[in-house]
DSSP file (Angstrom, degrees, kcal/mol; ACC not computed):
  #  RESIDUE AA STRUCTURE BP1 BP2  ACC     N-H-->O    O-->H-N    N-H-->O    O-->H-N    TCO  KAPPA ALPHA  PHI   PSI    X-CA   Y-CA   Z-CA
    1    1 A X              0   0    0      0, 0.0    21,-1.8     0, 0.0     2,-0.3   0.000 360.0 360.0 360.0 139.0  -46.2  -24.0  -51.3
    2    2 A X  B     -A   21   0A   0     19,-0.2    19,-0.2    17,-0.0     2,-0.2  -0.786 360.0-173.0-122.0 152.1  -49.9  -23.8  -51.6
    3    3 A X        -     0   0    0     17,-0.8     2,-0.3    -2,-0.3    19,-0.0  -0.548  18.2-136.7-129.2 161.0  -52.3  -20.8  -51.6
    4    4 A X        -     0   0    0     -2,-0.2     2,-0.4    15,-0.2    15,-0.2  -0.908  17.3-159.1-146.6 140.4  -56.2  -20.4  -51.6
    5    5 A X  E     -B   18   0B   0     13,-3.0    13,-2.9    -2,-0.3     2,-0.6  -0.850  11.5-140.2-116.3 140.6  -57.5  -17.7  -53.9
    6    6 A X  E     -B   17   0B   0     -2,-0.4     2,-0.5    11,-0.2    11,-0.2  -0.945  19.2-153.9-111.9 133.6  -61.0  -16.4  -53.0
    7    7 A X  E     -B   16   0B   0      9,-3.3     9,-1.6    -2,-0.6     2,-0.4  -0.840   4.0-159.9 -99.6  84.1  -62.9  -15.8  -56.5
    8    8 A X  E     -B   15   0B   0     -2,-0.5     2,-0.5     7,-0.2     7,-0.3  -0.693   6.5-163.0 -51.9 116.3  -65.7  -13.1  -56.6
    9    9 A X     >  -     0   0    0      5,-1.4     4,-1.1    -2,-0.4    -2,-0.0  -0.926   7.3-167.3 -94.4 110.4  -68.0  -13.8  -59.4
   10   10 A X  T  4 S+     0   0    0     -2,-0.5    -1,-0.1     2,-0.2     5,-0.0   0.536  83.4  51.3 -91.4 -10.2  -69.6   -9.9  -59.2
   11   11 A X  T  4 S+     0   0    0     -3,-0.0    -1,-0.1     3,-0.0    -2,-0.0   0.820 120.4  29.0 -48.8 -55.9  -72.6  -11.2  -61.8
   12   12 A X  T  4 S-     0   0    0      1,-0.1    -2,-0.2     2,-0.1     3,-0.1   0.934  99.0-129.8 -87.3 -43.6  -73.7  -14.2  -60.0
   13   13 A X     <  +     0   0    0     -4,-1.1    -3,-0.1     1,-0.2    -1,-0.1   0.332  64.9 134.3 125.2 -38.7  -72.8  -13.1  -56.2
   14   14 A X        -     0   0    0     -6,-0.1    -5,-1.4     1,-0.0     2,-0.4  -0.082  47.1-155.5 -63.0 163.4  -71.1  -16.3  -55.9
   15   15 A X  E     -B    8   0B   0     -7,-0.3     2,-0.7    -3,-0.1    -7,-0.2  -0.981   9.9-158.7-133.1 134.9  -67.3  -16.4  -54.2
   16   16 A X  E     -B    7   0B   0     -9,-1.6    -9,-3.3    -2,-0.4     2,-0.4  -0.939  10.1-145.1-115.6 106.4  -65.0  -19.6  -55.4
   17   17 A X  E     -B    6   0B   0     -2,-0.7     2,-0.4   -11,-0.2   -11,-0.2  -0.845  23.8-172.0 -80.1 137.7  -62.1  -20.5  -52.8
   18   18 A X  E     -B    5   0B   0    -13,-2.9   -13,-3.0    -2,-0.4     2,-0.5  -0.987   3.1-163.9-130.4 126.5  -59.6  -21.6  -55.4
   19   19 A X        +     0   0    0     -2,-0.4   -15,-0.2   -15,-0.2     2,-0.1  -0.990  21.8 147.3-120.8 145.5  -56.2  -23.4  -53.8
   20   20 A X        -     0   0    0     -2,-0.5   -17,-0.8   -19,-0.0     2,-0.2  -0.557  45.9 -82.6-139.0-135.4  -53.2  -23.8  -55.8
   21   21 A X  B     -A    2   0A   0    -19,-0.2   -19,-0.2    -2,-0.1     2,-0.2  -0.855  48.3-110.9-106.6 157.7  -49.2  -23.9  -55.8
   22   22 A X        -     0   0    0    -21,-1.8     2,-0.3    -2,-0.2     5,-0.1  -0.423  28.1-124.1 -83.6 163.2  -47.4  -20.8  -56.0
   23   23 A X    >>  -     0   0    0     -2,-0.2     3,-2.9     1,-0.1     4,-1.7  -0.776  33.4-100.5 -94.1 149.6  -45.5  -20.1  -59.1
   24   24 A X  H 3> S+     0   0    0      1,-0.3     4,-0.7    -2,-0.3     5,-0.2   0.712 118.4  49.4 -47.6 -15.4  -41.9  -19.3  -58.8
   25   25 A X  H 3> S+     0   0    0      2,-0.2     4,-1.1     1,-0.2    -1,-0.3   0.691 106.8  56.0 -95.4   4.2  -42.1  -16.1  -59.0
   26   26 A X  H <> S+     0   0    0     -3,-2.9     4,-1.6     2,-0.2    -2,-0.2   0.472 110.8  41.4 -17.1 -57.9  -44.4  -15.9  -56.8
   27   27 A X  H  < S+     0   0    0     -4,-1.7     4,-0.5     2,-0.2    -2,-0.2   0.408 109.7  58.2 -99.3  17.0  -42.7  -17.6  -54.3
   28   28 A X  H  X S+     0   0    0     -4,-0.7     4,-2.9    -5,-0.3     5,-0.3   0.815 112.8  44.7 -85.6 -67.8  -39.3  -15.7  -55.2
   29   29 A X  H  X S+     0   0    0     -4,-1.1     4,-2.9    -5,-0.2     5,-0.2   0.963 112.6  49.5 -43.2 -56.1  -41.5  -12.4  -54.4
   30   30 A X  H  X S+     0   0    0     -4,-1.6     4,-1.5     2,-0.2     3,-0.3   0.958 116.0  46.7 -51.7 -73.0  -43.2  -14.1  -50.7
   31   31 A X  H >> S+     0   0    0     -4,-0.5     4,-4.3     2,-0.3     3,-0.6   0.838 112.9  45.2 -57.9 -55.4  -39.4  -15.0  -49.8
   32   32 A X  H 3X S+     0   0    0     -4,-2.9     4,-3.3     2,-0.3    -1,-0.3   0.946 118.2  47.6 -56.1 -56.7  -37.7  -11.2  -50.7
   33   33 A X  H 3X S+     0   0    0     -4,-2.9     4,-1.8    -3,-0.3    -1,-0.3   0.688 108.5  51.8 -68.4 -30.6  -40.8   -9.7  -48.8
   34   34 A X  H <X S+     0   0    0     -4,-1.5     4,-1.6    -3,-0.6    -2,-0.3   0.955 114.5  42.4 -83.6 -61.2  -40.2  -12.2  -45.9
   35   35 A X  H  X S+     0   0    0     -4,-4.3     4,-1.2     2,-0.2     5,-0.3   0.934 111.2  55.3 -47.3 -58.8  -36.2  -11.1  -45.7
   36   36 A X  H >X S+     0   0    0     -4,-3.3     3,-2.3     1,-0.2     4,-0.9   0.834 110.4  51.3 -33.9 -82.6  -37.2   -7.1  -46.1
   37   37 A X  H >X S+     0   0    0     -4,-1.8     4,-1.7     1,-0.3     3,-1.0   0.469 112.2  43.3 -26.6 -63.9  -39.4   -8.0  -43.2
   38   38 A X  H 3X S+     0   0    0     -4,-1.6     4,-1.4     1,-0.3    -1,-0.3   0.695 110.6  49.4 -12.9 -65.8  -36.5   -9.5  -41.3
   39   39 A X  H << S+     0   0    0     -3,-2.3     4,-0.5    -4,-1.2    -1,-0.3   0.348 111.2  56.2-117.3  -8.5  -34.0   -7.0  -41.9
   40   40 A X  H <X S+     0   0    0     -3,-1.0     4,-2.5    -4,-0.9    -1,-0.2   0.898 106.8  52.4 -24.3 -78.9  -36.7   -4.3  -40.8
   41   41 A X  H  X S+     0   0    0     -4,-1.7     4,-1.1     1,-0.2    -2,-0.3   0.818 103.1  47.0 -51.7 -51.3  -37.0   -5.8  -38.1
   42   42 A X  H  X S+     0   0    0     -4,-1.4     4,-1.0     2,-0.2    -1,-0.2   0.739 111.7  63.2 -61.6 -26.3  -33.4   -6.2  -36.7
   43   43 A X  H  > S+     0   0    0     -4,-0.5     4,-2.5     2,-0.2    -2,-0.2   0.959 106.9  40.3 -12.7 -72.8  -33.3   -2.3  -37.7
   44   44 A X  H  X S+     0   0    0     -4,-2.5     4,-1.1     2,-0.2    -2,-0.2   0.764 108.7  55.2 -71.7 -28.1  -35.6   -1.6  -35.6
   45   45 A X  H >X S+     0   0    0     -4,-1.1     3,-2.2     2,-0.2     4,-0.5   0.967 114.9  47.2 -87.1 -81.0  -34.5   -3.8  -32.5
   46   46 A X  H 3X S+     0   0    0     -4,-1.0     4,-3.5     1,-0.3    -1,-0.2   0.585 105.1  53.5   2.9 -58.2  -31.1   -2.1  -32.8
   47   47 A X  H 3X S+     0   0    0     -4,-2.5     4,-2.4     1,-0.3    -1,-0.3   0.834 113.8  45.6 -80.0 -17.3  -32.3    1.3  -33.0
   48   48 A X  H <X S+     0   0    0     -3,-2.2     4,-0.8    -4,-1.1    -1,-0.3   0.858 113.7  52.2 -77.1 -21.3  -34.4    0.5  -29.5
   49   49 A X  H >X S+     0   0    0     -4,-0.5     3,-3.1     1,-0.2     4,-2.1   0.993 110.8  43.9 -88.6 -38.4  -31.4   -1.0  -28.4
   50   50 A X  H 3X S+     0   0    0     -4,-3.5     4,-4.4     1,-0.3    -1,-0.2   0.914 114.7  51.4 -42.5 -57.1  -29.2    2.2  -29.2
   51   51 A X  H 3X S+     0   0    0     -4,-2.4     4,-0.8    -5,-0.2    -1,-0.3   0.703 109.7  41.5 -69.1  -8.6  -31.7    4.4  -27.9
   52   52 A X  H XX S+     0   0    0     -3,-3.1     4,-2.3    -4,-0.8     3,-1.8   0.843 115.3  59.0-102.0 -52.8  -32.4    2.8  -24.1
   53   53 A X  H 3X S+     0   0    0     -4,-2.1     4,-2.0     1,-0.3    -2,-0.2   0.878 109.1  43.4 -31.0 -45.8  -28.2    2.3  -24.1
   54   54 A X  H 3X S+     0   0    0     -4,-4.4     4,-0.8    -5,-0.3    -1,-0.3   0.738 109.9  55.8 -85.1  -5.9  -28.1    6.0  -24.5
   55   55 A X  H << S+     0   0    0     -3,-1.8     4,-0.2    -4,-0.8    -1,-0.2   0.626 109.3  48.3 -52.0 -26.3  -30.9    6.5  -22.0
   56   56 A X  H  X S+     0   0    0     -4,-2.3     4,-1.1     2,-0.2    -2,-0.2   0.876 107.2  52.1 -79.4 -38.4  -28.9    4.7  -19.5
   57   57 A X  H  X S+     0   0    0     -4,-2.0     4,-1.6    -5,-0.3     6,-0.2   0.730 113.8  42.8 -80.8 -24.2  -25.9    6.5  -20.1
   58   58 A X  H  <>S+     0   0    0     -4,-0.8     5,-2.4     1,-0.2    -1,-0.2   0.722 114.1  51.4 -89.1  -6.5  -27.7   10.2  -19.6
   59   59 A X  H >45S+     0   0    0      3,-0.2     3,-1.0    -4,-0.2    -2,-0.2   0.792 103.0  60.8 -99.7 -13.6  -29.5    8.9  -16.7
   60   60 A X  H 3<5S+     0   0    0     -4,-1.1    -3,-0.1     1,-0.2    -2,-0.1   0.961 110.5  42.4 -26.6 -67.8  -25.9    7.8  -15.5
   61   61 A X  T 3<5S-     0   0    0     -4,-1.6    -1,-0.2     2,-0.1    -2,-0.2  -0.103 124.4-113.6 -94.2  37.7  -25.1   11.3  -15.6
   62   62 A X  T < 5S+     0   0    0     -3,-1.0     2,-0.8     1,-0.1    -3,-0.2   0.567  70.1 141.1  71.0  27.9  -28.4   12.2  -14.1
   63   63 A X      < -     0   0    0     -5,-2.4    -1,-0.1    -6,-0.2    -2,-0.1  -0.843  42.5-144.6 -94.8 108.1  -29.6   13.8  -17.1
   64   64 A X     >  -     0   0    0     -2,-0.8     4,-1.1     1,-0.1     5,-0.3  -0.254  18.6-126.8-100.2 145.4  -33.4   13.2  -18.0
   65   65 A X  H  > S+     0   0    0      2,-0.1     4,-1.8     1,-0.1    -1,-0.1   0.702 115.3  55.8 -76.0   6.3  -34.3   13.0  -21.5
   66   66 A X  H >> S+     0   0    0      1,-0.2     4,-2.3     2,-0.2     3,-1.5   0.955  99.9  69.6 -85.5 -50.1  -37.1   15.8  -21.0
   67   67 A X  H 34 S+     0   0    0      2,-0.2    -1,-0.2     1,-0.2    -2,-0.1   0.709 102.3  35.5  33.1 -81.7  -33.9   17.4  -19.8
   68   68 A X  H 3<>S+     0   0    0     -4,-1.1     5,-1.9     2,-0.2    -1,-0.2   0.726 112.0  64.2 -81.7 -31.4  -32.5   17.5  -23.6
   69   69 A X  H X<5S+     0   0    0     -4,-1.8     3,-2.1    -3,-1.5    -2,-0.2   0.997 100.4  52.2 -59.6 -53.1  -36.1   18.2  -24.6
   70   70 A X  T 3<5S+     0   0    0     -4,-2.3    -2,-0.2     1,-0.4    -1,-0.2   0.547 108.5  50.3 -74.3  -4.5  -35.8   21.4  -22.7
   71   71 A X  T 3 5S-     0   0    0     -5,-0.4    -1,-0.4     0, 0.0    -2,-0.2   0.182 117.9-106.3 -90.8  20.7  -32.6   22.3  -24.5
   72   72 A X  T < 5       0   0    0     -3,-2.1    -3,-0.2     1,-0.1    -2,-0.1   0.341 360.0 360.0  76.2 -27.9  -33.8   21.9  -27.5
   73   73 A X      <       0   0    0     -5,-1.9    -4,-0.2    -6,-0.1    -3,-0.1   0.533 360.0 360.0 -84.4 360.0  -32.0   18.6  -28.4
């Protein structure tokens, strides 16, 4: 897996695009950070699913969520 590194020289001004392969630990890190992401994500797509199932089920029972706001809940 290849990379491009941008190199500011803050003397000169200049900026260097540099590409090279990643090192393994490098791509050990990119891969762990791509799974967290993942498993974020299906987190989160769960907890929306949870929450409009249990919207469906108070609006079953005609119950509004401002409803539950207005108890408190």
């Amino acid at each position: 897996m290849k990379i491009t590194e941008r190199i500011y020289d803050a003397t000169s001004g200049k900026t260097t695009d540099v590409e090279r392969e990643l090192k393994p630990a490098e791509i050990a890190a990119y891969q762990a950070a791509e799974q967290e992401a993942a498993i974020r994500k299906a987190a989160a797509e769960q907890e929306a699913q949870i929450k409009a199932t249990a919207e469906a089920k108070l609006a079953a029972l005609g119950i509004t969520v401002d409803d539950l706001k207005a108890l408190g809940l």
